[in-house]
Rosetta silent file (secondary structure, phi, psi, omega in degrees, C-alpha in Angstrom):
SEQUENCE: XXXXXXXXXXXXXXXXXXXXXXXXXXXXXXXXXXXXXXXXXXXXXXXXXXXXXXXXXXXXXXXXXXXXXXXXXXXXXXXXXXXXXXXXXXXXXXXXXXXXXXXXXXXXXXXXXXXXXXXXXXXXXXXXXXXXXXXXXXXXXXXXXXXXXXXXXXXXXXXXXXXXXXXXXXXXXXXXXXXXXXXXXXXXXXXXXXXXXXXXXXXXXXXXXXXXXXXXXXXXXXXXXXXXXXXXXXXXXXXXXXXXXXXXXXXXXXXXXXXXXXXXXXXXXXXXXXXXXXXXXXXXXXXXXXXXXXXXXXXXXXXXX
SCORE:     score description
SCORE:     0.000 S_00000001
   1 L     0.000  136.268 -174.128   73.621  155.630  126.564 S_00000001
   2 L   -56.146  135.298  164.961   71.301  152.623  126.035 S_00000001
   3 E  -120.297   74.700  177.209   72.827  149.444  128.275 S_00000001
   4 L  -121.751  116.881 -178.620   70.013  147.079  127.140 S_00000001
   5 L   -74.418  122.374 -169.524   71.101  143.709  126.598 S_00000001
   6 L  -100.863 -173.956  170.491   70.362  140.945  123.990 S_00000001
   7 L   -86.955  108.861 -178.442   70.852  137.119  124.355 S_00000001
   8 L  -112.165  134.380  171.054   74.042  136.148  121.960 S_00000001
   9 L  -114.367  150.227  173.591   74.469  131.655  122.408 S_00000001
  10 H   -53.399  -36.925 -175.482   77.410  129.991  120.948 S_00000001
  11 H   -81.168   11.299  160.950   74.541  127.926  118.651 S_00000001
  12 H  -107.117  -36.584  167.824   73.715  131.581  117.473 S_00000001
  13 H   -80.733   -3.541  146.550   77.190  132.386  116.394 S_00000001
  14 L   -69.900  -26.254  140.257   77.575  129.341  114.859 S_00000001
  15 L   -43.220  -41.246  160.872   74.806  130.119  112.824 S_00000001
  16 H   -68.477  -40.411 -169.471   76.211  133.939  111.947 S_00000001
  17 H   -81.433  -23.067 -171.054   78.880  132.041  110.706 S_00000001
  18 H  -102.486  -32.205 -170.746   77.687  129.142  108.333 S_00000001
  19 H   -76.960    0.300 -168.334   74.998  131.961  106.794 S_00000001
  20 L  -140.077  -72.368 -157.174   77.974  134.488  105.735 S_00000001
  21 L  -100.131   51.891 -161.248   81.198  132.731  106.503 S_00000001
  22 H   -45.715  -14.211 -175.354   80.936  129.505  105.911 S_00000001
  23 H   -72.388  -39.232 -176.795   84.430  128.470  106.103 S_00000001
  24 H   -66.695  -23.143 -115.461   84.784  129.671  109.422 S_00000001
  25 L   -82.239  -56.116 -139.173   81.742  127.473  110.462 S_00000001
  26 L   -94.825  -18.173  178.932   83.350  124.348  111.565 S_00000001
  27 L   -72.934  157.939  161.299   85.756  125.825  113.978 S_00000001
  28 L   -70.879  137.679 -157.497   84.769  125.933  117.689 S_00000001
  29 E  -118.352  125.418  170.223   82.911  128.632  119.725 S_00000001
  30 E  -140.890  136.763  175.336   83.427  129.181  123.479 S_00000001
  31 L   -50.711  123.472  176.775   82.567  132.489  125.292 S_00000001
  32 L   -94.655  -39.686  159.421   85.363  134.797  125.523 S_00000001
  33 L   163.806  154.465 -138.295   84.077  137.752  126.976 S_00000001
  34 E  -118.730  117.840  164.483   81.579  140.252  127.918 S_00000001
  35 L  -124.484 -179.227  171.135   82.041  143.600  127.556 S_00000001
  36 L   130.084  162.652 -168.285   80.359  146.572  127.549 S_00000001
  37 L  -127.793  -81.796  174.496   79.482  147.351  124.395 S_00000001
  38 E   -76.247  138.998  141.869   80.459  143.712  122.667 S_00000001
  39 E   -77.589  142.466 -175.801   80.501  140.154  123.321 S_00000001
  40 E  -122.463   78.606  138.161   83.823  138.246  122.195 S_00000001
  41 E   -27.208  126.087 -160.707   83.400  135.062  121.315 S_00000001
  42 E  -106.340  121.864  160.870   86.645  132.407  120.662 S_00000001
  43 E  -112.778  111.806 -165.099   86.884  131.111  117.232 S_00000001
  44 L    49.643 -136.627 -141.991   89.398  127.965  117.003 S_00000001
  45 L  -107.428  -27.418 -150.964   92.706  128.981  118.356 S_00000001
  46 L  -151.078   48.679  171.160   93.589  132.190  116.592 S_00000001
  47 L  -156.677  164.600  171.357   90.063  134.166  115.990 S_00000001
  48 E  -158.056  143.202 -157.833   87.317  135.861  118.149 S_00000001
  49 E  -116.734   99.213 -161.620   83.852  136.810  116.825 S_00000001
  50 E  -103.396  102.466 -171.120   82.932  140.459  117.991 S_00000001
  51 E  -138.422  109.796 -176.269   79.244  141.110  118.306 S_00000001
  52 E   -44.215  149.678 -178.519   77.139  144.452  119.940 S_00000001
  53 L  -156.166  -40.611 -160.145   74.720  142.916  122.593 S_00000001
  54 L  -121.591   -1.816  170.846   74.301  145.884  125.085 S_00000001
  55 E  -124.714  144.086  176.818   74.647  149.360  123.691 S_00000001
  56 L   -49.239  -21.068  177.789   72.892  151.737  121.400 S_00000001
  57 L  -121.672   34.020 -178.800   75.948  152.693  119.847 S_00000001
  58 H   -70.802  -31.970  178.535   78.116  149.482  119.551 S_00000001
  59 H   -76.294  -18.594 -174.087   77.114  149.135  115.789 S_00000001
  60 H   -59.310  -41.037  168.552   78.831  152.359  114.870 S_00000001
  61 H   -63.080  -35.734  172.630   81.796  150.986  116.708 S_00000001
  62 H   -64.197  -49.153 -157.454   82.343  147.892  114.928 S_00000001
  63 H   -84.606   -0.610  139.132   82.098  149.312  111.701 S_00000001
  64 H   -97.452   18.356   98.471   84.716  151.546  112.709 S_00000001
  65 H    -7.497  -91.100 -176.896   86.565  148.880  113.675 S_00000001
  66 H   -41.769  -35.986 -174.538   86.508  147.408  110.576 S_00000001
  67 L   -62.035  -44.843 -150.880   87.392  150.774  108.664 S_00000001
  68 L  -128.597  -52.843 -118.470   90.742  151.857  110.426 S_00000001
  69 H   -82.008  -41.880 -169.051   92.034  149.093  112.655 S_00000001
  70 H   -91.451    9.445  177.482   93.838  146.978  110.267 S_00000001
  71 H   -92.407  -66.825 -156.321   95.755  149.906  108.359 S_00000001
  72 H   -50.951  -54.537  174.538   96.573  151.225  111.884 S_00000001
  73 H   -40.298  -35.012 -176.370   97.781  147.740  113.311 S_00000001
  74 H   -67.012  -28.832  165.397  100.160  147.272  110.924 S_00000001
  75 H  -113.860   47.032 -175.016  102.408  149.572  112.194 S_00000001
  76 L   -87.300  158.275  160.004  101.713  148.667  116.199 S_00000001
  77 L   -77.068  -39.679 -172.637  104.223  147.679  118.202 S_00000001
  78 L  -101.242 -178.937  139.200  101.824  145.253  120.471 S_00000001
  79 L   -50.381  145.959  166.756   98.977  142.799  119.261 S_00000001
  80 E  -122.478  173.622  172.688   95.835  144.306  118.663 S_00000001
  81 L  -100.215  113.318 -178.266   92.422  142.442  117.517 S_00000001
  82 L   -99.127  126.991 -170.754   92.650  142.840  113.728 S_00000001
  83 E   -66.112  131.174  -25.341   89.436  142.924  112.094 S_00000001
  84 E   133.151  -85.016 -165.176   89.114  139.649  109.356 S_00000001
  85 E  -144.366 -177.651 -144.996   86.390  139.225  108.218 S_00000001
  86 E  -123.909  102.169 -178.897   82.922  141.648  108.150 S_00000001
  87 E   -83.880  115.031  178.543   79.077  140.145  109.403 S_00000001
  88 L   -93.927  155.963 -168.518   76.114  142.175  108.049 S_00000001
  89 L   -57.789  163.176 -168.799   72.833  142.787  110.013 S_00000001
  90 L  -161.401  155.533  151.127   70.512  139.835  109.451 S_00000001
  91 L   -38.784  -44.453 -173.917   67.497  138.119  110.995 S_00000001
  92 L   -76.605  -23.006 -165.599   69.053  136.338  112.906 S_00000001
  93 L  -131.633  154.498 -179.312   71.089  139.065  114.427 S_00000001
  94 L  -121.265  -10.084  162.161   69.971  142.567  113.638 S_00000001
  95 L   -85.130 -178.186  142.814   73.210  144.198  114.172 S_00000001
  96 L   -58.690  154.259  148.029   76.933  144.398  112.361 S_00000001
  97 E  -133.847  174.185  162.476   79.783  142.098  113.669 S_00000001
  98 E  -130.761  153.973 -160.638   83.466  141.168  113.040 S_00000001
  99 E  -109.626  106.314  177.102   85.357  138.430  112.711 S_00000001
 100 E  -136.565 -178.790 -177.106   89.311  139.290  114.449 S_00000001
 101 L   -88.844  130.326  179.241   92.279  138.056  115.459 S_00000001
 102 L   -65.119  113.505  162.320   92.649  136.479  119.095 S_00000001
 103 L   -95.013  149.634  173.248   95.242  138.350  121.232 S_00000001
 104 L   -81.593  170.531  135.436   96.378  136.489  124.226 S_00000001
 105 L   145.171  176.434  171.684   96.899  137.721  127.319 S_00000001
 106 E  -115.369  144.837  177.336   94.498  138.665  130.495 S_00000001
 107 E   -42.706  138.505 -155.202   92.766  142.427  131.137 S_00000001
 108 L   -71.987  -30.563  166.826   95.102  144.662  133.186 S_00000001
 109 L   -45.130  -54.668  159.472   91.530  144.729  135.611 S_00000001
 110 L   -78.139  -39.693  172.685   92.224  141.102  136.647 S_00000001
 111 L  -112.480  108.616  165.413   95.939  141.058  136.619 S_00000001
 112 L   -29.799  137.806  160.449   97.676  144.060  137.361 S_00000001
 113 L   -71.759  153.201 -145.506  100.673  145.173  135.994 S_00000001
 114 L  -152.324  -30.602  175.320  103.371  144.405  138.131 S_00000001
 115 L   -97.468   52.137 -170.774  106.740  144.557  136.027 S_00000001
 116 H   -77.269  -15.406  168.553  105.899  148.462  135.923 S_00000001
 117 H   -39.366  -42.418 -140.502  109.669  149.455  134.357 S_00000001
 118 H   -97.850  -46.960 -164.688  109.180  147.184  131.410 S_00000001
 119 H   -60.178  -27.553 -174.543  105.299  148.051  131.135 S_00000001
 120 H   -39.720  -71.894  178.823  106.369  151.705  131.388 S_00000001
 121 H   -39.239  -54.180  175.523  108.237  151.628  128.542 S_00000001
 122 H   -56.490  -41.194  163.582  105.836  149.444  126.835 S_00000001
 123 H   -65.502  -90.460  141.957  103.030  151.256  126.997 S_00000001
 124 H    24.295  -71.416 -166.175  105.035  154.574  126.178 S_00000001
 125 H   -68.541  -52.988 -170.393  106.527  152.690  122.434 S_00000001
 126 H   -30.784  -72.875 -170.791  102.680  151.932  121.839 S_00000001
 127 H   -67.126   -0.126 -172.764  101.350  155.071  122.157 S_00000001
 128 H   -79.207  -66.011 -179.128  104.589  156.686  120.567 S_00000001
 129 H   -24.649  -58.413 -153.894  103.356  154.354  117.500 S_00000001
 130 H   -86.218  -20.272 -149.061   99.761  154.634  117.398 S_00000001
 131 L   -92.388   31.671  171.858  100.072  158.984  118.033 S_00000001
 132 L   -56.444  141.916  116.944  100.296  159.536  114.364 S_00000001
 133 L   -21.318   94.343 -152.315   98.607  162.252  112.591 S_00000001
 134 L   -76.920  146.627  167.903   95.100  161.212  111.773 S_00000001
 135 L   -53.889  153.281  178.976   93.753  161.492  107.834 S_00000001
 136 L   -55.171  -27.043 -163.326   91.155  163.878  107.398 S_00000001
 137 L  -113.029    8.353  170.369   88.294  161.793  107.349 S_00000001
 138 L   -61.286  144.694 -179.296   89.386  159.812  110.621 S_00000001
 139 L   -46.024  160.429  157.852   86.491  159.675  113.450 S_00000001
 140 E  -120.037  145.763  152.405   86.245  162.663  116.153 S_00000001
 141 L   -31.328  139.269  171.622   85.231  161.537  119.553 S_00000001
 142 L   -87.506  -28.960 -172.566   81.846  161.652  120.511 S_00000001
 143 L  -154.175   55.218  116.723   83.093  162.535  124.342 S_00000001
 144 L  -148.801  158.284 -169.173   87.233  162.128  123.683 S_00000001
 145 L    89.644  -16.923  174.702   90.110  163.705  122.657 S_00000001
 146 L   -70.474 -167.768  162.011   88.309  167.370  122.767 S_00000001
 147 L   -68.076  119.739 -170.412   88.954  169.754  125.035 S_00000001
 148 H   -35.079  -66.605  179.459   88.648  169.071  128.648 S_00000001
 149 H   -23.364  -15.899 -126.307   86.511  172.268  129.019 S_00000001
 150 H  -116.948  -21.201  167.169   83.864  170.285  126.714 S_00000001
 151 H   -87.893    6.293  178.920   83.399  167.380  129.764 S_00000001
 152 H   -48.553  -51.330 -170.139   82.992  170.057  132.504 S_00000001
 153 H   -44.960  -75.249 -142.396   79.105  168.568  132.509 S_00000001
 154 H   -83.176   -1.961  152.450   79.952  165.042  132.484 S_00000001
 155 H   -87.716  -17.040  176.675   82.742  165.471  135.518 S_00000001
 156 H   -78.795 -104.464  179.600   80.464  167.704  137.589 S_00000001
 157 H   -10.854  -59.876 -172.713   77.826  164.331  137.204 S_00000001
 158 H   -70.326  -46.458  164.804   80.153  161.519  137.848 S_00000001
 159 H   -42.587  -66.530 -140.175   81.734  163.624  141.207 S_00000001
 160 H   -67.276  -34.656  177.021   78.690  164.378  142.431 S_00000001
 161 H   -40.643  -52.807  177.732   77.430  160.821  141.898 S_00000001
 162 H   -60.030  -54.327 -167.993   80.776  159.267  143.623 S_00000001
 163 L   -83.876    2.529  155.645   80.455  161.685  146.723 S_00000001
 164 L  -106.881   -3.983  152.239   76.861  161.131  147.450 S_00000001
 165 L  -107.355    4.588 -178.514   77.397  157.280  147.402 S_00000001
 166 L    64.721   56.120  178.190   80.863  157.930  149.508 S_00000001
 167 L   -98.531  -11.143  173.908   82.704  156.338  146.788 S_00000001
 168 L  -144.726  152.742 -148.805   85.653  158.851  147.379 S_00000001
 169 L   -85.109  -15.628 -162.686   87.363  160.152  150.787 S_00000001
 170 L  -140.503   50.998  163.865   88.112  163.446  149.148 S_00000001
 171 H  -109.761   42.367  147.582   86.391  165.501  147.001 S_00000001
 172 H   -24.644  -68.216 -171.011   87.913  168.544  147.226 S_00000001
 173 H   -85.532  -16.571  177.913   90.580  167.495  146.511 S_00000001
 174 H   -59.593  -72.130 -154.946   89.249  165.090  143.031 S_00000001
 175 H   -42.899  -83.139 -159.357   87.832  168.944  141.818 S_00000001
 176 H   -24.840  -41.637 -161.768   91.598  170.587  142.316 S_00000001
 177 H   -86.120  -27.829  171.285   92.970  168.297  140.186 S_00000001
 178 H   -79.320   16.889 -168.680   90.325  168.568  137.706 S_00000001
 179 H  -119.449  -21.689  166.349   90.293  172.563  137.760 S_00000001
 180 H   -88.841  -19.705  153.356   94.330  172.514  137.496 S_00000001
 181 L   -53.893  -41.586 -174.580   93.912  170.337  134.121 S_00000001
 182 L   -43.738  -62.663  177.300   91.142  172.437  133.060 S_00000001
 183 L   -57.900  -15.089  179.102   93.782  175.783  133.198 S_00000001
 184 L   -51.487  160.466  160.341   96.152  173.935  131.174 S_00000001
 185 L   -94.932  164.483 -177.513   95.768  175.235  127.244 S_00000001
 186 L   -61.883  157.781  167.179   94.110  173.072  124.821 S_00000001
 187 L   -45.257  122.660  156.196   95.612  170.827  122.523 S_00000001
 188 L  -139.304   54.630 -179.487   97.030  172.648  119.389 S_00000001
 189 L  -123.109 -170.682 -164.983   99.069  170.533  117.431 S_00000001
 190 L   -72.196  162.397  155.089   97.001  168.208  114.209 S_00000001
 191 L   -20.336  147.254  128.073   94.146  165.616  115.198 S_00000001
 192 E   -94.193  105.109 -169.517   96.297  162.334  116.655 S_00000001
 193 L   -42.969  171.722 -171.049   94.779  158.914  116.178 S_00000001
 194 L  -166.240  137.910 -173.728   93.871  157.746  119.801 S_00000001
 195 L   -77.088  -34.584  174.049   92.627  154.233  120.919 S_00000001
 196 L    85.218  -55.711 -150.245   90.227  156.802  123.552 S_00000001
 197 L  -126.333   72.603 -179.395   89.425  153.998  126.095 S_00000001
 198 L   -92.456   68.229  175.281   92.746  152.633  127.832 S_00000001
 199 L  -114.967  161.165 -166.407   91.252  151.544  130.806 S_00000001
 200 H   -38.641  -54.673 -171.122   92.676  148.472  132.202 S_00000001
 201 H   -41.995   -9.570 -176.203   89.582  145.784  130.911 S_00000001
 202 H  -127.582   45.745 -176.083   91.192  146.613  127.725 S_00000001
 203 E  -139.688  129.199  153.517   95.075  146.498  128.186 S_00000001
 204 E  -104.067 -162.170 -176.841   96.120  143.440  128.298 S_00000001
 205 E  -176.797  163.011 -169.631   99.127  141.981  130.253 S_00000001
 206 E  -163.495  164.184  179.385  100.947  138.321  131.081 S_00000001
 207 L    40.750   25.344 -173.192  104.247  138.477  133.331 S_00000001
 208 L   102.231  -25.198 -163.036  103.713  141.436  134.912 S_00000001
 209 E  -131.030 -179.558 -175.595  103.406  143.678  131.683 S_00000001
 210 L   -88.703  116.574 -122.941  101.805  144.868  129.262 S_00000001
 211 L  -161.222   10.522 -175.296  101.032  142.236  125.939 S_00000001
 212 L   158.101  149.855  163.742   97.928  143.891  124.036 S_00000001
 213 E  -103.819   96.237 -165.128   95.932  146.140  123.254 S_00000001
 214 L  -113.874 -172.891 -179.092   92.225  145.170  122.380 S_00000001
 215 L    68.363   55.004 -176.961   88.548  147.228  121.944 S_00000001
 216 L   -89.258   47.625 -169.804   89.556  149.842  119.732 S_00000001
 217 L   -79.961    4.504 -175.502   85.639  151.080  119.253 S_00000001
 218 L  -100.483  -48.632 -124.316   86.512  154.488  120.552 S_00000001
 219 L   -42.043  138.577  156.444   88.980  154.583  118.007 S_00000001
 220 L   167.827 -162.246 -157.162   89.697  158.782  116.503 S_00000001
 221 E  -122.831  164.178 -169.608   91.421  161.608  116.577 S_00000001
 222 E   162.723 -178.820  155.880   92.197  164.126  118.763 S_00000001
 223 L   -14.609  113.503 -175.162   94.373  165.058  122.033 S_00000001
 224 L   -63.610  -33.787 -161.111   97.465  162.413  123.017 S_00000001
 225 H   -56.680  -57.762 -102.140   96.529  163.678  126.631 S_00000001
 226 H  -134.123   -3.951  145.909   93.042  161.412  126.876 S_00000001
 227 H   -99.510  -32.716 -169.139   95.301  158.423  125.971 S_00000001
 228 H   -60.527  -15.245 -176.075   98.549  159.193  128.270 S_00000001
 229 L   -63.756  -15.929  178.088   96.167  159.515  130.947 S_00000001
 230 H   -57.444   -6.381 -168.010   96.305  155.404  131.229 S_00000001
 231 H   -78.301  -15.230 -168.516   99.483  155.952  132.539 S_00000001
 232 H   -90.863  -43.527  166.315   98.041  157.280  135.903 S_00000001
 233 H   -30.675  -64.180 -157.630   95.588  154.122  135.598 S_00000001
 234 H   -72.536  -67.603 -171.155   97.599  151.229  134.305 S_00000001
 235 L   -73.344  159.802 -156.423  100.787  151.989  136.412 S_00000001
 236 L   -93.208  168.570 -172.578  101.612  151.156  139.903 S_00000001
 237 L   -45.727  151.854  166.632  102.721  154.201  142.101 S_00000001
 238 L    52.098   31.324  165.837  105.855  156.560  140.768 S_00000001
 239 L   -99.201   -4.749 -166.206  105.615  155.086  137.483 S_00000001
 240 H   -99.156   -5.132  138.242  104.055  157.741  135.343 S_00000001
 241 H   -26.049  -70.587 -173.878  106.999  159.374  135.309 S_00000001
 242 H   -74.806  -39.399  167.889  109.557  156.902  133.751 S_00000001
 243 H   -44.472  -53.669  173.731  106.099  156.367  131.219 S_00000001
 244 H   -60.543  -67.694   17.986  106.261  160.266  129.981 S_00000001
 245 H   122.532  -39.047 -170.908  109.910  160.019  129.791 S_00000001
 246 L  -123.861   33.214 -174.904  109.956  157.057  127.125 S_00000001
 247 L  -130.422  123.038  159.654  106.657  158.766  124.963 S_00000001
 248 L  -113.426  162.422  -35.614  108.039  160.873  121.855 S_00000001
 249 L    -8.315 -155.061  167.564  107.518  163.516  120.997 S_00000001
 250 L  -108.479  142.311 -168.602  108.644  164.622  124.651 S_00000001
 251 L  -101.882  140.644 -161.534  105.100  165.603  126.388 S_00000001
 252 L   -73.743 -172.991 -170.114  105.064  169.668  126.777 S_00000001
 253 L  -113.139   -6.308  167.249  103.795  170.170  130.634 S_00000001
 254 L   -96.838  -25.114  164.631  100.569  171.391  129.586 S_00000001
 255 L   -87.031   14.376  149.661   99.601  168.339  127.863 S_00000001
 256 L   -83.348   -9.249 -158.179  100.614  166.487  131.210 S_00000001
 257 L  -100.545  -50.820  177.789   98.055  168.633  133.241 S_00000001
 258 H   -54.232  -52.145  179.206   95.559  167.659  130.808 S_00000001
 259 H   -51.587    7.135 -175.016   96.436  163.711  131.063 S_00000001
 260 H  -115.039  -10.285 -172.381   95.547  164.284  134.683 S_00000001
 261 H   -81.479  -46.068 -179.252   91.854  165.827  133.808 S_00000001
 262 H   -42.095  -52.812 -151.491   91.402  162.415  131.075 S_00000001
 263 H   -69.492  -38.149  153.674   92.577  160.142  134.223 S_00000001
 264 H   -35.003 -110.659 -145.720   89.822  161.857  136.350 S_00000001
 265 H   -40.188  -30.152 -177.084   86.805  161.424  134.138 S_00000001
 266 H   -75.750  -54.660 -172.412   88.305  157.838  133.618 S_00000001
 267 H   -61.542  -17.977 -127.727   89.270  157.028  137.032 S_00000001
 268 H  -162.369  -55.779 -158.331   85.351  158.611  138.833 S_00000001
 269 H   -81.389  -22.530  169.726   83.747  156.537  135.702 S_00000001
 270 H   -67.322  -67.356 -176.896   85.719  153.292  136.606 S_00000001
 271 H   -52.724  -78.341  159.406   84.799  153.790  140.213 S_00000001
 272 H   -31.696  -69.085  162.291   81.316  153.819  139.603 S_00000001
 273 H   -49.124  -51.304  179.174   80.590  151.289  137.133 S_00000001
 274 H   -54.928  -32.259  176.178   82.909  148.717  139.469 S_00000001
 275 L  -137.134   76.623  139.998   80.287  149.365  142.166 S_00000001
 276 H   -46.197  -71.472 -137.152   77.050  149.093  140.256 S_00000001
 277 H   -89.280   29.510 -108.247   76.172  146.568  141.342 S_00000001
 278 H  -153.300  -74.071  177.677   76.016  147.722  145.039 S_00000001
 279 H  -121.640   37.290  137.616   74.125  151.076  144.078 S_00000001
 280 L    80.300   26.845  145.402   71.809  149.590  141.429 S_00000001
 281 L   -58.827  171.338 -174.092   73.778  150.922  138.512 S_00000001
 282 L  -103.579  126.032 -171.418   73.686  149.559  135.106 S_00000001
 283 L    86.262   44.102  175.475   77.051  147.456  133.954 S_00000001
 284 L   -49.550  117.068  168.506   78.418  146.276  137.492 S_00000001
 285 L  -138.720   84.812 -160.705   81.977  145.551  136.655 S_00000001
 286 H   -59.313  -11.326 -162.878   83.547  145.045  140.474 S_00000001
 287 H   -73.865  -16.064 -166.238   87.103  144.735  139.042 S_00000001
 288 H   -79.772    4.001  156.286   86.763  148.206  137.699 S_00000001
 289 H   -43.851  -91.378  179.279   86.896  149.856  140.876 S_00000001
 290 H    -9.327  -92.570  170.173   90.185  149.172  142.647 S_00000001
 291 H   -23.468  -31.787  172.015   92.089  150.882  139.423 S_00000001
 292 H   -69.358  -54.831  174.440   89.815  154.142  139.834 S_00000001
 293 H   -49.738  -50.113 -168.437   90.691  154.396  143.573 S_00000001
 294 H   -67.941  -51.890  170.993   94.221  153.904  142.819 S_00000001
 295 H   -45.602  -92.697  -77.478   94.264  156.596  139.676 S_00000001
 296 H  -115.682  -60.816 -158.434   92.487  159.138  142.084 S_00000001
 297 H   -81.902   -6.795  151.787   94.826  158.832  144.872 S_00000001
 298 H   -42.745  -70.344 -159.533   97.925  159.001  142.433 S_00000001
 299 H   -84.396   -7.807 -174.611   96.625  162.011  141.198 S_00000001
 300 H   -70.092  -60.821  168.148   95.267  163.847  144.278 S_00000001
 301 H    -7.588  -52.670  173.761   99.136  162.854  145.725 S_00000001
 302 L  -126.266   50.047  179.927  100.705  164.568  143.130 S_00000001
 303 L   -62.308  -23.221  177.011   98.667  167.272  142.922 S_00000001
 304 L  -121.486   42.242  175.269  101.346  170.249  143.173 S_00000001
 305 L  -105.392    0.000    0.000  103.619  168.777  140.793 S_00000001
């Protein structure tokens, strides 16, 4: 995947904005945040201006964003960023963007959850919500929601990568857990939408808990397991429990074995990117560390459960 970055200025999205939306024009632009895939930009009080800057495949993600997000939102339980209004490629900008709705709150990377009962739960009615049966013509993952088997590659690569910078004390014991998910059987119930990328930068949280959801650019269908795996992420020790336990349907025990393969590949991909900038990776994000190290020793822990 490309990570090549352009220059986005507040004086450019003010500009995006008076040539297509003019109404919006007059409100005020301050950086919101960098992600990435997207830059987020704060429009007035109660908007945020969502624009690809660093990856090859960020426009495909907006515009499914724009496609699904607001049908699907409607029946969320948390805030989400509801797409608005629609930017087409231009001179000035050569990509798509959107125009959404501001959720409050800060990224579960900088504040932890901390209130894990009530986030248990909370997380748990979300994904209860959003775990629908997707329409026929809903995205498939380009790399989530298949079958675990189908990431053997891309978990052999991220281990070996971690254990030859000594980014983890054990990996031995990382492969067991990903070769007892592996034996698990595949998903066989319909497609399920799936937000795909619940890693803390995009769960948000205030008081202790959990208060949004945002980035749904993953967004398709596929396996519940590759979202319940946030639960090994998100949640503080002996919490992923009381999380399964408030998620309906009730989760069968082979699609918990899987949610432990997702939280690997998440957890070893976290871990890396957090210390780019260290071993001259691309998209140094130190907060995203911690959370992998935490996931991994969760899951090695409760490895013969």
């Amino acid at each position: 995947m490309g990570h090549n970055k352009i220059e986005v200025t507040a004086g450019l999205v003010q500009d995006l904005l008076r040539d297509q939306h003019p109404d919006l024009a007059d409100q005020p632009v301050r950086l919101g945040a960098l992600g990435w895939d997207n830059q987020l930009w704060r429009l007035g009080e109660n908007l945020a201006v969502r624009l690809p800057w660093a990856t090859d495949s960020a426009d495909e993600l907006i515009r499914k964003e724009y496609t699904w997000v607001p049908t699907l939102a409607a029946t969320l339980p948390l805030p989400v960023p509801v797409p608005q209004r629609f930017g087409e490629p231009s001179q000035r900008f050569p990509h798509p963007w959107i125009v959404t709705t501001w959720v409050p709150g800060t990224p579960a990377d900088q504040a932890p959850v901390t209130d894990a009962t009530e986030a248990a739960v909370t997380l748990a009615t979300f994904l209860t919500d959003l775990h629908r049966p997707a329409s026929e013509h809903a995205p498939r993952g380009r790399d989530r929601g298949g079958p675990l088997a189908d990431y053997s590659s891309g978990f052999a690569r991220l281990l070996t990568q971690a254990t030859e910078f000594g980014l983890i004390p054990d990996p031995v014991a990382v492969r067991a857990v990903w070769e007892r998910a592996l034996r698990a059987p595949t998903w066989d119930g319909p497609p399920l939408w799936l937000h795909a990328d619940l890693h803390p930068a995009n769960v948000l949280t205030a008081q202790g808990t959990i208060c949004g959801v945002i980035d749904f650019g993953d967004l398709c269908a596929g396996d519940p397991a590759c979202d319940l795996a946030a639960g090994w992420i998100l949640l503080p020790d002996g919490h992923f429990g009381r999380f399964i336990d408030n998620y309906r349907p009730s989760c069968s025990a082979d699609t918990f074995h899987r949610t432990r393969g997702y939280a690997v590949l998440r957890a070893l991909a976290g871990i890396l990117i957090g210390d780019a900038g260290v071993h001259g990776r691309p998209g140094g994000k130190p907060t995203w560390g911690p959370p992998g190290h935490a996931a991994l020793r969760r899951l090695i822990a409760t490895i013969d459960d």
